[in-house]
C-alpha positions in Angstrom: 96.8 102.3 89.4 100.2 103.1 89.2 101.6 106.7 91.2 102.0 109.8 89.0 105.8 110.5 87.8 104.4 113.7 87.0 103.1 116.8 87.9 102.3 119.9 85.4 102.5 123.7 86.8 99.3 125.7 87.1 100.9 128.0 84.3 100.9 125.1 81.8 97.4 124.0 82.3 96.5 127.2 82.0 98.2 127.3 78.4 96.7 123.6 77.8 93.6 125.0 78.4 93.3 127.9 76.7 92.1 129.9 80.1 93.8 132.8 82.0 96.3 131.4 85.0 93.7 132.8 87.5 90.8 130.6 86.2 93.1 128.0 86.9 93.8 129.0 90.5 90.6 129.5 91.6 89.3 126.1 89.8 92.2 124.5 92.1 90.6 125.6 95.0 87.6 123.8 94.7 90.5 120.7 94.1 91.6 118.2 96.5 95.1 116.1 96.1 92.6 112.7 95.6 91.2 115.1 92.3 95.0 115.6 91.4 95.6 119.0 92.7 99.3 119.4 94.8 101.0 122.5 96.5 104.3 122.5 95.6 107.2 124.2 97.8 110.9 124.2 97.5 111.6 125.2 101.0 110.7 124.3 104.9 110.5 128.2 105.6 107.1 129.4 106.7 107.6 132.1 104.5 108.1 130.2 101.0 106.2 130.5 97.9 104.0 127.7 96.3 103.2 126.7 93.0 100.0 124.8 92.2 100.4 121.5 90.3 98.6 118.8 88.5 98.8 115.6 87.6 97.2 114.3 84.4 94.0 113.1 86.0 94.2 116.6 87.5 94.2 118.1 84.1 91.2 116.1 82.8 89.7 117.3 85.9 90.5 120.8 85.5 89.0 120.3 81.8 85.5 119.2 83.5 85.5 121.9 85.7 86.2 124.5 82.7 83.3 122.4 80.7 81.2 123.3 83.9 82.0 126.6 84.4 81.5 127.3 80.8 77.6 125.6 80.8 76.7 127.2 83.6 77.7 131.2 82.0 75.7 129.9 79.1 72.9 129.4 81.2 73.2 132.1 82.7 73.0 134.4 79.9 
C-alpha cells in the first residue's frame, strides 16, 4: 500500500459528511494515526494550534463511525 499524498482538514470532512465540525472532533478522538487520523501543526512552539486531518481511509473511517453513531441513537430511541 502506497503512503497517503494527502490529508483532508477536519472542516472538510465535516462538509463531506454532512455533520457539524464538532461531531467530527470528537469522532477523531476515538482515532488513531494507523485509522488515518493526524494532528497537524505549522509550528515547533509549545503554544501552536492544531488542525485535525484525514487521509482518505480516515474519511471512510470517519463514515463508519457516523454509520455507528447514527444506529446506535436509533436504538436508543
Amino acid at each position: 500500500m502506497a503512503a497517503p499524498s494527502m490529508v483532508f482538514t477536519a472542516r472538510f470532512a465535516a462538509s463531506r459528511l454532512g455533520v457539524d465540525i464538532d461531531v467530527i472532533e470528537q469522532l477523531a478522538e476515538q482515532m488513531a494515526p494507523e485509522d488515518g487520523c493526524l494532528s497537524i501543526i505549522n509550528s515547533l512552539d509549545e503554544t501552536a494550534e492544531s488542525v485535525t486531518g484525514f487521509t482518505r481511509q480516515g474519511l471512510d473511517y470517519l463514515d463508519e463511525l457516523l454509520d455507528e453513531r447514527r444506529l446506535q441513537f436509533v436504538g436508543d430511541l
